[in-house]
C-alpha positions as CSV (number, residue, x, y, z in Angstrom):
1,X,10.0,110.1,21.8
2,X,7.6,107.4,20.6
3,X,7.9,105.8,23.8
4,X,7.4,108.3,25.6
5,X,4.3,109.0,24.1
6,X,2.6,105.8,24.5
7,X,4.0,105.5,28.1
8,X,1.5,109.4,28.5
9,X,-1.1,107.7,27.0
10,X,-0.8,104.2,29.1
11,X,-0.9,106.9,31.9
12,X,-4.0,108.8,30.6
13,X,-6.1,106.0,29.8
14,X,-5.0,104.6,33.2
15,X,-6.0,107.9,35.3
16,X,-9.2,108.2,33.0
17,X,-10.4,104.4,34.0
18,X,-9.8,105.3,37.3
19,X,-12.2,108.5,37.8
20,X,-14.9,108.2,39.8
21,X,-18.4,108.5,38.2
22,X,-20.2,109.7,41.3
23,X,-21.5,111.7,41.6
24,X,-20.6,114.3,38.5
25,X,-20.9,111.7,35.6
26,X,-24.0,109.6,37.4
27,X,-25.8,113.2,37.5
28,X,-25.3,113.9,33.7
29,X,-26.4,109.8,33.3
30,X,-29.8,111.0,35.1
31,X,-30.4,114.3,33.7
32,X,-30.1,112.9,29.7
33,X,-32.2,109.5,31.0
34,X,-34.9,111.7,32.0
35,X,-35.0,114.0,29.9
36,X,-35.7,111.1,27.0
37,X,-38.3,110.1,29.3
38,X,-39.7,113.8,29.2
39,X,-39.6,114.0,25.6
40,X,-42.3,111.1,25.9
41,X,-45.4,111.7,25.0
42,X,-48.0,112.0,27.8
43,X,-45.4,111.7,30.4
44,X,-45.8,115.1,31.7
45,X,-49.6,114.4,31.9
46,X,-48.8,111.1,33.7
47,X,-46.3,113.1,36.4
48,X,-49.5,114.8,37.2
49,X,-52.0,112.6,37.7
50,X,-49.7,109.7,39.4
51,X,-46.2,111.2,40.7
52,X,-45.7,107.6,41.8
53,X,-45.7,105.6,38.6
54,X,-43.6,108.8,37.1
55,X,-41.4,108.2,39.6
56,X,-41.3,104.2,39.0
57,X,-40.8,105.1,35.0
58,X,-38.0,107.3,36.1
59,X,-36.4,104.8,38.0
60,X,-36.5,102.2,35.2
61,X,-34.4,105.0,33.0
62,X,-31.8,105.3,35.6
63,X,-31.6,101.4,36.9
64,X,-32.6,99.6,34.1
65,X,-29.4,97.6,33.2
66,X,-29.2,96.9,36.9
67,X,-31.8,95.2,37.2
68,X,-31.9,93.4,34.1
69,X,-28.1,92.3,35.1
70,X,-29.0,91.4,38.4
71,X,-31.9,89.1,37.0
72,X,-29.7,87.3,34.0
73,X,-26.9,86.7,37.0
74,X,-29.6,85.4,39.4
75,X,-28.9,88.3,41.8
76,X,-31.6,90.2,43.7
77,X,-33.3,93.1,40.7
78,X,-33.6,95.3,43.5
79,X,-30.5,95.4,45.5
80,X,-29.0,98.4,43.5
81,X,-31.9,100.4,45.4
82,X,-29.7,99.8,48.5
83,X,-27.4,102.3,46.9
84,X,-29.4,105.1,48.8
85,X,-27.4,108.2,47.6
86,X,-27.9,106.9,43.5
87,X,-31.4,106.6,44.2
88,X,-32.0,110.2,45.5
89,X,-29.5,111.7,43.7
90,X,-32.1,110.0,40.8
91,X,-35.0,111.2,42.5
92,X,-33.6,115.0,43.0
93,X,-33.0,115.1,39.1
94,X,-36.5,113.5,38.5
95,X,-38.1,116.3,40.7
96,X,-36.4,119.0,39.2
97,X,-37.1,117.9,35.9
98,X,-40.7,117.5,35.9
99,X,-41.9,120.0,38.7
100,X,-39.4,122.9,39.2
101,X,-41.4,126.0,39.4
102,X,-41.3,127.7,35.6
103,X,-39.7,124.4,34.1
104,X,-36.5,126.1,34.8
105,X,-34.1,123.2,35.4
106,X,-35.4,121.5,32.5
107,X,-34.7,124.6,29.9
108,X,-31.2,124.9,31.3
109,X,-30.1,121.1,31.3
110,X,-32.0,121.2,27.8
111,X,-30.3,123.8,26.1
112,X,-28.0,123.0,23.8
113,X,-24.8,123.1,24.6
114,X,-25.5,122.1,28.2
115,X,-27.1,118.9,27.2
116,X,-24.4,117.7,24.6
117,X,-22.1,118.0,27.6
118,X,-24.5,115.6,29.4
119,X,-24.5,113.4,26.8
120,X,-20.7,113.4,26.7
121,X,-20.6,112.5,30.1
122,X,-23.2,109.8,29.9
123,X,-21.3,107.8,27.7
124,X,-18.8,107.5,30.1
125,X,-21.0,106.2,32.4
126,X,-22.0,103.5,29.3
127,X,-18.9,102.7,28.7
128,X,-17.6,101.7,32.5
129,X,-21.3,99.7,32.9
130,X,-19.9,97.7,30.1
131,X,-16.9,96.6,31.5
132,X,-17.9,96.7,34.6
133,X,-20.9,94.1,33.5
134,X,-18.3,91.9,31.8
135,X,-16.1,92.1,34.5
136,X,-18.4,91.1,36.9
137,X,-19.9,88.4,34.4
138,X,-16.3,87.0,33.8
139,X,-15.8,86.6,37.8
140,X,-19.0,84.6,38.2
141,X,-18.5,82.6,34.8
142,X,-14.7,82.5,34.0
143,X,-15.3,80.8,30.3
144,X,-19.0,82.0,29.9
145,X,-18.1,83.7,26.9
146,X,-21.7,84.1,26.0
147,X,-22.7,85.2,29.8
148,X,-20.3,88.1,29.7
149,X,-21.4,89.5,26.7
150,X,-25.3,89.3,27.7
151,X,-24.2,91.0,30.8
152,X,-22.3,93.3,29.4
153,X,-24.8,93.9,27.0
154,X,-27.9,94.6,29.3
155,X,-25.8,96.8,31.5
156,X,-25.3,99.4,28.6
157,X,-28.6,99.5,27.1
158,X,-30.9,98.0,29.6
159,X,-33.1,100.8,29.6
160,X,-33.8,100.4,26.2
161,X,-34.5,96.6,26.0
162,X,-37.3,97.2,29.2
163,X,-38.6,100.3,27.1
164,X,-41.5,98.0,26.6
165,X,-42.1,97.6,30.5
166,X,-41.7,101.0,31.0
167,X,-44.3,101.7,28.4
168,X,-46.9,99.4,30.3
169,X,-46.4,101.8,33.7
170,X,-47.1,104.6,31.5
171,X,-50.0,102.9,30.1
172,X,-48.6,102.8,26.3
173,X,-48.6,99.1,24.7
174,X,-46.5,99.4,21.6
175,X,-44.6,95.9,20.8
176,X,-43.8,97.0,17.4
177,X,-41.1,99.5,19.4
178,X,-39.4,96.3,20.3
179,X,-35.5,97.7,21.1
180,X,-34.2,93.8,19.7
181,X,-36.3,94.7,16.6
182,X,-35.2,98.0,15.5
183,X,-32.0,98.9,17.6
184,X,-31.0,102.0,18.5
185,X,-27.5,103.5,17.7
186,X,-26.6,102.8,22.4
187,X,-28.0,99.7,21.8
188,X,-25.6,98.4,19.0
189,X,-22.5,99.9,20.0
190,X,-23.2,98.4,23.5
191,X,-23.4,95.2,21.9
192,X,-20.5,95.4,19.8
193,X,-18.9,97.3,22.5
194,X,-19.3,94.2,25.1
195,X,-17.3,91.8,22.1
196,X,-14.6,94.1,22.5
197,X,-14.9,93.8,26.5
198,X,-15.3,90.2,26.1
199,X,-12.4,89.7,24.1
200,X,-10.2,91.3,26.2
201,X,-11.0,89.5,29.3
202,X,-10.7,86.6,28.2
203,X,-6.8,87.7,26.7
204,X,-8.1,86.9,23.0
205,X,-7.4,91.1,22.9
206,X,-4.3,92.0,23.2
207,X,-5.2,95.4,24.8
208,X,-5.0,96.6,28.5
209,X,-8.7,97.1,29.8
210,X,-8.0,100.7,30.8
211,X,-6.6,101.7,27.2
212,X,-10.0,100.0,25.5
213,X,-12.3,101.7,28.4
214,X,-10.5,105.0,27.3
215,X,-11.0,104.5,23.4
216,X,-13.9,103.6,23.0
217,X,-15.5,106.2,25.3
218,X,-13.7,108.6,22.9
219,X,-15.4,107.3,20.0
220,X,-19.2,106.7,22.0
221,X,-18.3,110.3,23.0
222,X,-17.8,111.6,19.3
223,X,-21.0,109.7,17.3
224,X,-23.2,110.6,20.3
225,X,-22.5,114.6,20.6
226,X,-22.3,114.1,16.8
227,X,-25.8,113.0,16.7
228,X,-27.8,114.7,19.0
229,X,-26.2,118.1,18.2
230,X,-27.4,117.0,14.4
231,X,-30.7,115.5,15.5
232,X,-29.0,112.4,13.3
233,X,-30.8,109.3,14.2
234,X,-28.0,107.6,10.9
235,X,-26.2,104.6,12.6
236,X,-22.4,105.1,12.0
237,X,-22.5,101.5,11.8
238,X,-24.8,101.5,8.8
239,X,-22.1,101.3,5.9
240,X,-20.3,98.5,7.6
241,X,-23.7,96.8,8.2
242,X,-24.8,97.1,4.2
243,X,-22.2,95.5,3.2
244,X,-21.8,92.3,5.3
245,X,-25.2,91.6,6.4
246,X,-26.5,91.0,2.8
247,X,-23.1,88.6,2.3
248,X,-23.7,86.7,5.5
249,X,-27.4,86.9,6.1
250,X,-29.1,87.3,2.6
251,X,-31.4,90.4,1.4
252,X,-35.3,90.5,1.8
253,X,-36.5,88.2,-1.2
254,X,-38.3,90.5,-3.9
255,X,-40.6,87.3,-5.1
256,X,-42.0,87.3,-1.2
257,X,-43.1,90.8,-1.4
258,X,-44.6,90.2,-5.0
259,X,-46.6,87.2,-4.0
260,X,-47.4,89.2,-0.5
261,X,-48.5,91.8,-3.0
262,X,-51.1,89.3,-5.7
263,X,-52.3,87.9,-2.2
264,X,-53.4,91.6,-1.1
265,X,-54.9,91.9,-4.6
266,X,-56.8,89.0,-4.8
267,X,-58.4,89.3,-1.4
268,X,-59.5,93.4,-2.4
269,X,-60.6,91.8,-5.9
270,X,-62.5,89.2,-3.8
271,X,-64.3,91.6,-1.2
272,X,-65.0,94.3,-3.9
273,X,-67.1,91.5,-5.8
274,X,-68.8,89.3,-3.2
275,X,-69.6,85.7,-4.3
276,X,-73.3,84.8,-5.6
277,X,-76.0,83.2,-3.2
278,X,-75.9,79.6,-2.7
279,X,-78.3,77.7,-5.3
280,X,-81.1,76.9,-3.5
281,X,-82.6,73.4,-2.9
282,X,-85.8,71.6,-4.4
283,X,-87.2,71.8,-1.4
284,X,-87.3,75.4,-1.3
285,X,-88.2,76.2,-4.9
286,X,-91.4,74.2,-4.3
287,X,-92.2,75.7,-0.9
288,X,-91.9,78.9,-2.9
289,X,-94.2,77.6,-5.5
290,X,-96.8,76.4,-3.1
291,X,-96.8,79.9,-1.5
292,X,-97.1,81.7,-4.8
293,X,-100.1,79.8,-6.0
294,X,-101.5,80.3,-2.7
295,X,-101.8,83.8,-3.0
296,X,-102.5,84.0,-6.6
297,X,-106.0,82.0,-5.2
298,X,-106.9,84.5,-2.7
């Protein structure tokens, strides 16, 4: 009976790596992409005064890790635009999105229970990108361990590690936003996610790619609907991460903040009492002398 059971799964996990994503799943990918671009501020202002850059932003949400894998790999950026139904199947969903008449499209793919289904489906777009990105890597670098993760990497969160780039064609400049500074909850588990990948490519993993594709969409599926049907923005990771980062990479000295803090101090005590007027010279005090006696005379 046992055997039987892992020989359904085998077979599930085999059937589910093997379902296409276009164009059902790519179309839930675009609607939840630019949506977040949506929820942006002043990108509805920005789809009216220049449709074109809305439409380059838009394009940067659906092709991002594309192009970003294309450039680490030396490949042309732009060749995935060759893919002429992706691109206006992406261009349909941007239309309807930002000028349906009524903003109907966008209150029905934004309700609810419609969107966590998008989001659910997105994921399984993430997760193949990942493996496919690895795979790929792995072909063109057979022991560039390294390679395959980056690619891997960039391929399931590339849109948020050129969120930056995007921000200049909308006009923003916000560096502090940096994605590699303050990672998002898609951008670590696509990280982590792309070890796993990695590690099973390379047979250090001893896990068939289709049974790792399946499981870890299952669990990208669950912390993401999770999430957004909370409005959570808690990283599941979190626990894990307080309790081995401070082992492995120290905590944030309290004597730095403290001497951070006298520094601030002294420089308010310094500006709220200015220093005294240079001394001035002999020369001076008997120019002023001169000039006093002067008028004293008329």
């Amino acid at each position: 009976m046992e055997l039987a059971g892992a020989l359904q799964l085998g077979e599930l996990a085999a059937a589910f790596a093997a379902l296409p994503v276009f164009p059902l799943f790519d179309t839930a990918y675009f609607i939840v992409s630019l949506l977040y671009l949506k929820y942006e501020p002043g990108a509805v202002e920005m789809s009216r005064k220049s449709p074109f850059a809305s439409w380059l932003c838009a394009m940067l949400h659906c092709f991002g890790s594309y192009i970003l894998a294309g450039l680490l790999l030396g490949e042309p950026p732009i060749d995935y635009f060759s893919n002429n139904s992706s691109v206006i199947l992406a261009t349909a969903v941007w239309y309807l999105i930002f000028f349906c008449p009524m903003n109907l499209f966008y209150k029905c793919v934004s309700f609810l229970p419609m969107k966590l289904v998008f989001v659910a489906m997105k994921e399984v777009v993430r997760v193949r990108k990942i493996a496919a990105g690895v795979h790929h890597a792995h072909h063109r670098y057979h022991h560039g361990w390294f390679v395959m993760m980056a690619t891997g990497w960039v391929k399931g969160s590339g849109v948020a590690l050129m969120s930056n780039f995007e921000q200049l064609l909308r006009g923003v400049w916000k560096p502090e936003t940096n994605e590699i500074l303050h990672m998002s909850f898609p951008t670590k588990a696509s990280l982590y996610g792309t070890v796993l990948f990695t590690l099973q490519q390379t047979h250090w993993l001893p896990i068939s790619e289709a049974n790792l594709i399946f499981f870890f969409t299952m669990f990208m599926i669950v912390c993401k609907v999770f999430m957004t049907a909370t409005h959570s923005h808690a990283s599941p990771f979190a626990p894990v991460e307080n309790l081995v980062c401070p082992v492995f990479f120290g905590s944030i000295s309290s004597g730095h903040t403290g001497h951070h803090h006298d520094h601030q101090h002294g420089a308010s005590h310094e500006v709220s009492h200015p220093p005294p007027p240079p001394a001035k010279s002999k020369e001076e005090l008997n120019e002023g002398t001169r000039k006093r006696k002067a008028k004293k005379a008329e």
